[in-house]
MDTraj code that builds the backbone (N, CA, C; nanometers):
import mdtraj as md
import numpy as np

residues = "UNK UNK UNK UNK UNK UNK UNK UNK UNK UNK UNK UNK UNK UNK UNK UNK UNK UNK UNK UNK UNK UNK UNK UNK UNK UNK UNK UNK UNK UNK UNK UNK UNK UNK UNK UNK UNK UNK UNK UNK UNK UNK UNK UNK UNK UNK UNK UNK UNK UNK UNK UNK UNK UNK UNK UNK UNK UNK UNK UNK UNK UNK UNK UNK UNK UNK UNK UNK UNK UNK UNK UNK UNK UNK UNK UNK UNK UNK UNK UNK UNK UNK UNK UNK UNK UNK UNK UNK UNK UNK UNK UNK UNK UNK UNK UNK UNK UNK UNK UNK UNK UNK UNK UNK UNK UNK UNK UNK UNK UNK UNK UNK UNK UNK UNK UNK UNK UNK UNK UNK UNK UNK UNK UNK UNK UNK UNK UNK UNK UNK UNK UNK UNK UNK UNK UNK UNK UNK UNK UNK UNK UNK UNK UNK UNK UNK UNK UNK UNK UNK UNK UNK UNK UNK".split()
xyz = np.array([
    [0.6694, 0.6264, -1.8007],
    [0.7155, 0.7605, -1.8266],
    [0.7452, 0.8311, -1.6955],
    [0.8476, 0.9175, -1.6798],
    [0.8984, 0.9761, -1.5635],
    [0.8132, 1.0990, -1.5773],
    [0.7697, 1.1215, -1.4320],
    [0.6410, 1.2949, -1.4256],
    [0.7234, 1.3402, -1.3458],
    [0.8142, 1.2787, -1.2596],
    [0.8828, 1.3981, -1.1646],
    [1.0367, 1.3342, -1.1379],
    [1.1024, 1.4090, -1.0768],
    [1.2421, 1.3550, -1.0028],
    [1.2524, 1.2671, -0.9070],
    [1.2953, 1.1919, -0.8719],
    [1.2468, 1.0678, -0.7744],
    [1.3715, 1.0228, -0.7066],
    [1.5223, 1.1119, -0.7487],
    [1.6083, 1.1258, -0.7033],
    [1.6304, 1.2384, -0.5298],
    [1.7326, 1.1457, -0.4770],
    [1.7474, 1.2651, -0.3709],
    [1.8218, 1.4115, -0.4280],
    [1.7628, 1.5226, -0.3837],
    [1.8409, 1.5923, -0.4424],
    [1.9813, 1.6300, -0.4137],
    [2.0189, 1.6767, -0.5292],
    [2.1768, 1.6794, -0.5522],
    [2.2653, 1.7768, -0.4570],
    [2.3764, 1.7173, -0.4542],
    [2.4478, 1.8046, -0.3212],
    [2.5213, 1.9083, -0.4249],
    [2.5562, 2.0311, -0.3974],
    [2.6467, 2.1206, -0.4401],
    [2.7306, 2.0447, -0.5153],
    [2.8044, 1.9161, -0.4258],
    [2.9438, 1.8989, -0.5245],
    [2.9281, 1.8078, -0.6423],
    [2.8030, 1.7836, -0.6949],
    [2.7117, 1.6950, -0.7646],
    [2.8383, 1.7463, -0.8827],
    [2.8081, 1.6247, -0.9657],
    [2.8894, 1.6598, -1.1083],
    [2.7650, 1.6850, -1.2173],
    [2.7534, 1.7778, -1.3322],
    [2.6994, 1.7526, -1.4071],
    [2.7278, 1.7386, -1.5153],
    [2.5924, 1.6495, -1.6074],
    [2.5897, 1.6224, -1.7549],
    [2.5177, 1.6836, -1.7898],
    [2.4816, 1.6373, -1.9299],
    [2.4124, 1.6896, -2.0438],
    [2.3960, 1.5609, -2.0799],
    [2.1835, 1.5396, -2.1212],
    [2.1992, 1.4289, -2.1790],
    [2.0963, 1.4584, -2.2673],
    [2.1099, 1.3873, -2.4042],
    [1.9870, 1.3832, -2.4520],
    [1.8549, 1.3788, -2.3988],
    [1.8157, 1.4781, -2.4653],
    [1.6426, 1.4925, -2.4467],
    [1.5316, 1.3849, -2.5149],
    [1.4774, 1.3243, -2.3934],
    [1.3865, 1.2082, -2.4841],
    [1.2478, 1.2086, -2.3900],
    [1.1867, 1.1523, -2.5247],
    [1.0384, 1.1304, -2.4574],
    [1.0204, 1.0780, -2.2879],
    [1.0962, 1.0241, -2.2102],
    [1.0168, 0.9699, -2.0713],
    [1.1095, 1.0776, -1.9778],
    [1.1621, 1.1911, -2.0719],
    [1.2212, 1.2863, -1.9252],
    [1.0901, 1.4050, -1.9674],
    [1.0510, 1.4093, -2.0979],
    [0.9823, 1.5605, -2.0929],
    [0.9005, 1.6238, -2.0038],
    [0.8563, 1.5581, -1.9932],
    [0.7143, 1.5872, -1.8077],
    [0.8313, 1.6514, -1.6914],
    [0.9018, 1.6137, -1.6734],
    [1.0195, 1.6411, -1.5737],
    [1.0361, 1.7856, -1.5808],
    [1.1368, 1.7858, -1.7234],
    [1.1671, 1.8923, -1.7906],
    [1.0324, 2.0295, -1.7781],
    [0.9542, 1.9675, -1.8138],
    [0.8007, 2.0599, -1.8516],
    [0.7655, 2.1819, -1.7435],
    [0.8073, 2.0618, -1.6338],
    [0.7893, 2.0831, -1.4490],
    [0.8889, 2.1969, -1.4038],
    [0.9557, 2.1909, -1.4710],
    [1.0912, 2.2855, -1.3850],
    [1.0659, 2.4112, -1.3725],
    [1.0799, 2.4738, -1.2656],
    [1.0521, 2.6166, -1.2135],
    [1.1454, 2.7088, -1.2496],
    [1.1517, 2.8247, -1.2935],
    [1.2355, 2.9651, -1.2616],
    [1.1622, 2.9943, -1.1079],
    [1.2553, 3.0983, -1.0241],
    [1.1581, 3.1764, -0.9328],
    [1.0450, 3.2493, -0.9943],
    [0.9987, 3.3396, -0.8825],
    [0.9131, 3.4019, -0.9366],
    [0.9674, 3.5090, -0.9510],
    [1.0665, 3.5825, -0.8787],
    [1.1391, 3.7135, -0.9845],
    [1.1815, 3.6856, -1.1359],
    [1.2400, 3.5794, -1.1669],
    [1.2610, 3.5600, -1.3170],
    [1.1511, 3.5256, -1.3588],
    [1.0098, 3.5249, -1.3580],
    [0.8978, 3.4904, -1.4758],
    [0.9197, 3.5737, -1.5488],
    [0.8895, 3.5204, -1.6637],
    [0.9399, 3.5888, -1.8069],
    [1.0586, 3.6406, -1.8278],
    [1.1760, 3.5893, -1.7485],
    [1.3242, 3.5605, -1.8578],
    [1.2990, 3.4967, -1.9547],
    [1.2307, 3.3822, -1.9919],
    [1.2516, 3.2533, -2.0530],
    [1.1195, 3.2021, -2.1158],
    [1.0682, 3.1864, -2.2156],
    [0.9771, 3.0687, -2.2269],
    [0.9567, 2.9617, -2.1777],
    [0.8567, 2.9650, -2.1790],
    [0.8136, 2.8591, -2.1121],
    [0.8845, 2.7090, -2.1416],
    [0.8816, 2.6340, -2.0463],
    [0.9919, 2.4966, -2.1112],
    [0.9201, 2.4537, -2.2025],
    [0.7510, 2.4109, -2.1601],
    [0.6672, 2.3265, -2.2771],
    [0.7081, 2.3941, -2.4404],
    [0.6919, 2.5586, -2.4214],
    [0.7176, 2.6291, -2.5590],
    [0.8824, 2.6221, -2.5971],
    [0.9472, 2.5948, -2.4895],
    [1.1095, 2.5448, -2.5410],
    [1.1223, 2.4088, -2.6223],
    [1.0924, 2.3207, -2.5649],
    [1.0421, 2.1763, -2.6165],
    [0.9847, 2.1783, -2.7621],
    [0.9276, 2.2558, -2.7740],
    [0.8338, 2.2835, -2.9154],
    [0.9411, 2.3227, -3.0157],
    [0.9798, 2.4413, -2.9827],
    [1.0697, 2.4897, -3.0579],
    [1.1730, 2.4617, -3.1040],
    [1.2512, 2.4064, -2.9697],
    [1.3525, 2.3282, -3.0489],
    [1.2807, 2.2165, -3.1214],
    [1.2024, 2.1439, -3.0810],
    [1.1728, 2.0433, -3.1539],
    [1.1681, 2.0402, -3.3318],
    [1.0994, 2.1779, -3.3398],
    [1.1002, 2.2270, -3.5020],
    [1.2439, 2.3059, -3.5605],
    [1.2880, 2.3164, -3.4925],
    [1.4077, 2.3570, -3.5109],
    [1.5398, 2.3123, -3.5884],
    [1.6120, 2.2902, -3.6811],
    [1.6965, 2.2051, -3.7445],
    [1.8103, 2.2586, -3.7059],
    [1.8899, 2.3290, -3.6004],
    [1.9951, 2.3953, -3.5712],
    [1.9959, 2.3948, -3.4173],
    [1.8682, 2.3293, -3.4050],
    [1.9142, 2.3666, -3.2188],
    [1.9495, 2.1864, -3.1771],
    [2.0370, 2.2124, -3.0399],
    [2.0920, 2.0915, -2.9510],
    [2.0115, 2.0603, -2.8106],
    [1.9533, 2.0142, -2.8075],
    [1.8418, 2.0816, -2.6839],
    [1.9053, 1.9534, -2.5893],
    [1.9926, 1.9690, -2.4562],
    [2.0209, 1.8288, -2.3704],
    [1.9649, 1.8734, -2.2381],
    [1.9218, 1.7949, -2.1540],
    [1.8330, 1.7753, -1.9877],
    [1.9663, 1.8207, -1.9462],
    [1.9608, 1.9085, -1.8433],
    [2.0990, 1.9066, -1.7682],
    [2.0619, 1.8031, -1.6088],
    [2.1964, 1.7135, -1.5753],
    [2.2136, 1.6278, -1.4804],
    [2.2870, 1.6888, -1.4101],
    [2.2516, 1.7406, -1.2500],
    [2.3367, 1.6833, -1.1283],
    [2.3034, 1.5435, -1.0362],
    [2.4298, 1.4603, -1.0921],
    [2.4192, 1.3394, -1.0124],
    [2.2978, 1.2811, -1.1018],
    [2.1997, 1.2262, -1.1144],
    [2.0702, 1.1715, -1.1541],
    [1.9715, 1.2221, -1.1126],
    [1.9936, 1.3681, -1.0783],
    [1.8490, 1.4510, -1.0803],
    [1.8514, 1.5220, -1.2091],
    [1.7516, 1.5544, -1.2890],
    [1.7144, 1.6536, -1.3957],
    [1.7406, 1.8069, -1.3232],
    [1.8247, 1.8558, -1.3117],
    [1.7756, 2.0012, -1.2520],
    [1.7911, 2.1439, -1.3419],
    [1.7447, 2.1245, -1.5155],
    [1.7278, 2.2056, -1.5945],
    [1.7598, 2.1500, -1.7316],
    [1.7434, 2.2557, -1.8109],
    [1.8099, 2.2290, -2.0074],
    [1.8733, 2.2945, -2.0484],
    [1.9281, 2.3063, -2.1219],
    [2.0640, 2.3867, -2.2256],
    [1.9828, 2.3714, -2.3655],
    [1.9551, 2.4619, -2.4503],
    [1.9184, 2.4755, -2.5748],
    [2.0559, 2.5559, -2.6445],
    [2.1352, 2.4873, -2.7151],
    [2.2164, 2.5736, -2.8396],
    [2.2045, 2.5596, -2.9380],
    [2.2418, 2.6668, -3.0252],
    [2.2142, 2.7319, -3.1606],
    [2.3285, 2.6897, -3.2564],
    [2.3293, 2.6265, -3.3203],
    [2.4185, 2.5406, -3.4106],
    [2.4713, 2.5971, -3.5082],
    [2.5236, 2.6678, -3.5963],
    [2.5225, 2.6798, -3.7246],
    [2.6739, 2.7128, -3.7832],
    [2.6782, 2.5933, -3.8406],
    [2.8266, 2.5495, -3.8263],
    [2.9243, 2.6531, -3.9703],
    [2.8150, 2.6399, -4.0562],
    [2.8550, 2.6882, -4.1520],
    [2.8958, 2.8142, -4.1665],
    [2.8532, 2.9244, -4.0539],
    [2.8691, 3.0511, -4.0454],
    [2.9550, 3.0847, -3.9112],
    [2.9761, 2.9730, -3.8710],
    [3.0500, 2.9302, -3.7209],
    [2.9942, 3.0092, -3.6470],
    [2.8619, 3.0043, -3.6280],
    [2.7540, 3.0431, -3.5405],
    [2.7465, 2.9691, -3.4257],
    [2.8151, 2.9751, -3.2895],
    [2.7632, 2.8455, -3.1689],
    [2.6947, 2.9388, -3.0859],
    [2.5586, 2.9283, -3.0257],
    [2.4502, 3.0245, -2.8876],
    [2.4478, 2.9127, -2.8206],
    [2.4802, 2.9856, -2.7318],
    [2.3545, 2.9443, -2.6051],
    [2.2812, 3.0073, -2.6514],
    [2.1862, 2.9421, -2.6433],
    [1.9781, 2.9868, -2.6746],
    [1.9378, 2.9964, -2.5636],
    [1.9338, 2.8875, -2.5100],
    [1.8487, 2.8808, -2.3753],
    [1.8861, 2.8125, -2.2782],
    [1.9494, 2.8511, -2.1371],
    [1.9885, 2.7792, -1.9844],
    [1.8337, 2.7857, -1.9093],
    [1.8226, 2.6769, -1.8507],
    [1.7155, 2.7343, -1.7187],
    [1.7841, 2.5952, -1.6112],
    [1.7780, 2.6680, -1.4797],
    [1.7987, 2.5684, -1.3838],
    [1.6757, 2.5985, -1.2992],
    [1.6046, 2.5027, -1.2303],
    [1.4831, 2.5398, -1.1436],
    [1.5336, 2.5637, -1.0410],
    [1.4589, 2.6402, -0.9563],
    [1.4737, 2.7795, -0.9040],
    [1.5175, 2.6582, -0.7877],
    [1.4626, 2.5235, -0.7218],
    [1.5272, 2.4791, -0.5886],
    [1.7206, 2.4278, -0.6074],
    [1.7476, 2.4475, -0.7598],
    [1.8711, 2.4284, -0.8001],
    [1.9280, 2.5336, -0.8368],
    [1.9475, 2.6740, -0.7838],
    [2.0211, 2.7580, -0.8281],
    [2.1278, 2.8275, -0.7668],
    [2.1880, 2.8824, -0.7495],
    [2.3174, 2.9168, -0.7202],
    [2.4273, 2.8069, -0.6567],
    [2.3955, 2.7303, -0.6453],
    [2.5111, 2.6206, -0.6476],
    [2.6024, 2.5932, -0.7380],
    [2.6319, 2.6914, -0.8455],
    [2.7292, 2.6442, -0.9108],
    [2.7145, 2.5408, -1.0814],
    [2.6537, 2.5256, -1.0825],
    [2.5422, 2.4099, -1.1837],
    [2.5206, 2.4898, -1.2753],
    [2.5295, 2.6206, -1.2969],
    [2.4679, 2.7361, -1.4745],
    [2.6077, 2.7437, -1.4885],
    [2.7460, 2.7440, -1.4342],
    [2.8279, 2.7371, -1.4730],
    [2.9153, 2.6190, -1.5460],
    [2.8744, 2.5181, -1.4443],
    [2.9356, 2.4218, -1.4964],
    [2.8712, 2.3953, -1.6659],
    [2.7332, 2.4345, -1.6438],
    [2.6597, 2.3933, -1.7580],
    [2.7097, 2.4159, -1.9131],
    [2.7570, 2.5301, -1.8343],
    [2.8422, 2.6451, -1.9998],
    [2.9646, 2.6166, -2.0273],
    [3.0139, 2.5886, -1.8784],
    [3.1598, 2.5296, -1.9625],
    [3.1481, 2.3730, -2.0238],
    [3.0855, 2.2835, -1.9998],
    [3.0122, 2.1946, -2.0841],
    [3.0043, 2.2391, -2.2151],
    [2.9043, 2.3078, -2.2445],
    [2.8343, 2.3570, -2.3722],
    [2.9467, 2.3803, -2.4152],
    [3.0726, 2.4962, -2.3952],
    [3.1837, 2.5017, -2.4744],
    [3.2639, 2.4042, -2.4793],
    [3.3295, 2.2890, -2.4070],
    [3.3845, 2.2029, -2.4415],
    [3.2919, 2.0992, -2.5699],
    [3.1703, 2.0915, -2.5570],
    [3.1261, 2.0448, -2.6401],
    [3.1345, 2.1147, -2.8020],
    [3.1068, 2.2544, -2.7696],
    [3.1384, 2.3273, -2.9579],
    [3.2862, 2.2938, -2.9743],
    [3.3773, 2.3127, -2.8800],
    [3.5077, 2.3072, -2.9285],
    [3.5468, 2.2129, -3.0057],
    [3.5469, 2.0450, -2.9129],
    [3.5630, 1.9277, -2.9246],
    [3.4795, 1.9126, -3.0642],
    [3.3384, 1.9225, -3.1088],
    [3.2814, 1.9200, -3.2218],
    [3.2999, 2.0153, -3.3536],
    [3.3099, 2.1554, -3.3007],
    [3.3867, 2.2257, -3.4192],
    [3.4592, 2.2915, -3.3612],
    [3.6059, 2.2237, -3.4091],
    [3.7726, 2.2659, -3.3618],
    [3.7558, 2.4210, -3.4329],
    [3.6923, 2.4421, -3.5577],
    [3.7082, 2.5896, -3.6321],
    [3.6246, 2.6625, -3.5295],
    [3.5808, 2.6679, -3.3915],
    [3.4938, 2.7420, -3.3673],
    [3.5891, 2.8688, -3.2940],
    [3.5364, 2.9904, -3.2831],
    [3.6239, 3.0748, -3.2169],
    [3.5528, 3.1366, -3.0668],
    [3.3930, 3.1309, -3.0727],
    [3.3413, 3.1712, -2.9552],
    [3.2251, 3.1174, -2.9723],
    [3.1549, 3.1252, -2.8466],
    [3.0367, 3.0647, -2.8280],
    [2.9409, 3.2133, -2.7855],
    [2.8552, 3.2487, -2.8118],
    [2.7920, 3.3221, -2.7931],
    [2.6536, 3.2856, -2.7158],
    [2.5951, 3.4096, -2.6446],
    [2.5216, 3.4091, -2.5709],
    [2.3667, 3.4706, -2.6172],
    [2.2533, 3.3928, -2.6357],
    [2.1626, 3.5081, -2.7007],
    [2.0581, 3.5706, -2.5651],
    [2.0142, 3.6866, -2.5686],
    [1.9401, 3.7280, -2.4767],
    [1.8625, 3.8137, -2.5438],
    [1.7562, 3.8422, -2.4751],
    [1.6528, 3.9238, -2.4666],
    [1.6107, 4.0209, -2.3397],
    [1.7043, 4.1528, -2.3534],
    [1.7015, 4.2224, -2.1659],
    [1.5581, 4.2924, -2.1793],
    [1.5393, 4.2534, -2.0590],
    [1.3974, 4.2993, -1.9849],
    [1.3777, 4.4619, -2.0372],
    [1.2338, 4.4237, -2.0528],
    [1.1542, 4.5827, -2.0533],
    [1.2422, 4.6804, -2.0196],
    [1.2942, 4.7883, -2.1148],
    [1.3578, 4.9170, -2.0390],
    [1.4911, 4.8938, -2.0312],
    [1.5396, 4.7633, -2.0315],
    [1.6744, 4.7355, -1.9905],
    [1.7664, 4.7859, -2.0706],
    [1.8600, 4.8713, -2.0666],
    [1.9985, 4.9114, -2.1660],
    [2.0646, 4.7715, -2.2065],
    [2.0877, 4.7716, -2.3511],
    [2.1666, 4.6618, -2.4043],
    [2.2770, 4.6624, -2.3232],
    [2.2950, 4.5643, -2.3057],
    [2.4668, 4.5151, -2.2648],
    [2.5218, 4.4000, -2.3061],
    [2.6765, 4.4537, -2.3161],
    [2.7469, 4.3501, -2.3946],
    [2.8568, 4.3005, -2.2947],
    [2.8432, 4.2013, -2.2861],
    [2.9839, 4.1536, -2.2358],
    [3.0651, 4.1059, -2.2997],
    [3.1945, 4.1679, -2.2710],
    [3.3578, 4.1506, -2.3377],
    [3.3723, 4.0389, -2.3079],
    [3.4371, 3.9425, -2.3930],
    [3.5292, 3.8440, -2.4073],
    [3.6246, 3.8129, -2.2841],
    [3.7058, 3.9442, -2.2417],
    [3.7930, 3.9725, -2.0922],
    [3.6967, 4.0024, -1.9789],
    [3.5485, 4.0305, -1.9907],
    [3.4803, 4.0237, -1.8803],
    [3.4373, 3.8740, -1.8936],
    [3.4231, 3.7861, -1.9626],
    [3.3805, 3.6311, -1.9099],
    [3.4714, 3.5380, -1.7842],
    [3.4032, 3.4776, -1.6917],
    [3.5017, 3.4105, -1.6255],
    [3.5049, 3.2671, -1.7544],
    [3.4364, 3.2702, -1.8900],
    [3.4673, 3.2001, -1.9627],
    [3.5719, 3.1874, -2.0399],
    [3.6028, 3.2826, -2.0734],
    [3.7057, 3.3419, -2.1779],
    [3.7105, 3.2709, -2.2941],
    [3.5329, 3.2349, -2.3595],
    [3.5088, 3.1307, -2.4758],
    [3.4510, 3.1830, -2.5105],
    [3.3581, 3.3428, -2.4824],
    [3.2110, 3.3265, -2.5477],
    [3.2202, 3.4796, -2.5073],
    [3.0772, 3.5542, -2.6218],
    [3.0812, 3.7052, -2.6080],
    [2.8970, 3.6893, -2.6097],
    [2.8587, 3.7626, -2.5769],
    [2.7169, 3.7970, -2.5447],
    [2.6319, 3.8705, -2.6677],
    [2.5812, 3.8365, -2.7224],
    [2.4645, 3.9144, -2.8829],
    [2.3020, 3.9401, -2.7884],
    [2.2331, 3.9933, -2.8754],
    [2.0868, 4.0125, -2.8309],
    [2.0405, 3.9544, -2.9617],
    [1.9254, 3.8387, -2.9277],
    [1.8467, 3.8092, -2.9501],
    [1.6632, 3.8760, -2.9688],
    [1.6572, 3.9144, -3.0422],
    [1.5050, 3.9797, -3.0701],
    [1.3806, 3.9195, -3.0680],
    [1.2966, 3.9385, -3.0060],
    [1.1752, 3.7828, -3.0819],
    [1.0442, 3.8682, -3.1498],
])
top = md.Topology()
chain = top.add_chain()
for i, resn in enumerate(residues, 1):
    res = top.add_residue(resn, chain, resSeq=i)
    for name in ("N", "CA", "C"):
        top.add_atom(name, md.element.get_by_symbol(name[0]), res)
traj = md.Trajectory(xyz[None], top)
């Protein structure tokens, strides 16, 4: 079973995937850091893992630069109401701003597209911090121009 990354880490121009989530990456996954300014954006991965796990609508894939693990993508499925979320991005905090949460999403949308051609946007779910004013982002504010932003409640 894999407990850590054992790869060199990934250069900026690293390509990434999405791969299925399986038993000998979860420890990896488990491991992955936010900074410490983002504690508590996110659940915890172990409680991500869980959830999707019980979940019958979520897509939960390891995100890859190059053959390092350096985060997960959780989306929200629901085809029937042509419901596509992002649920949940996390990249650990020694993998972040390089470019890699983007690539991740345009992934995620080529993937709803390619799988449901009827889809029209991909949406974003969030939960803004204590105090925070809702905000929405427009469709013409995405550098996606695939996806509109909802709030998520828990």
């Amino acid at each position: 079973m894999a407990n850590e990354n054992t790869h060199a880490p990934p250069p900026r121009t690293s390509g990434i995937s999405q791969r299925e989530f399986t038993e000998d990456i979860w420890r990896v996954v488990a491991n992955l850091k936010t900074s410490p300014e983002q504690a508590g954006n996110l659940t915890s991965n172990p409680m991500s893992m869980v959830e999707d796990h019980y979940s019958e609508d979520d897509w939960m894939r390891a995100v890859y630069a190059n053959e390092t693990i350096v985060g997960f993508l959780i989306m929200a499925l629901w085809p029937p109401t042509d419901g596509y979320y992002i649920w949940r991005l996390m990249i650990d905090q020694k993998y972040q701003g390089q470019g890699f949460e983007k690539q991740v999403v345009e992934l995620a949308i080529q993937h709803v597209k390619s799988t449901y051609p009827r889809a029209v946007r991909v949406g974003v779910m969030s939960t803004p911090d204590e105090g925070a004013a809702d905000k929405k982002v427009l469709a013409g504010d995405s550098p996606y121009h695939f996806y509109t932003q909802t709030d998520r409640r828990a």
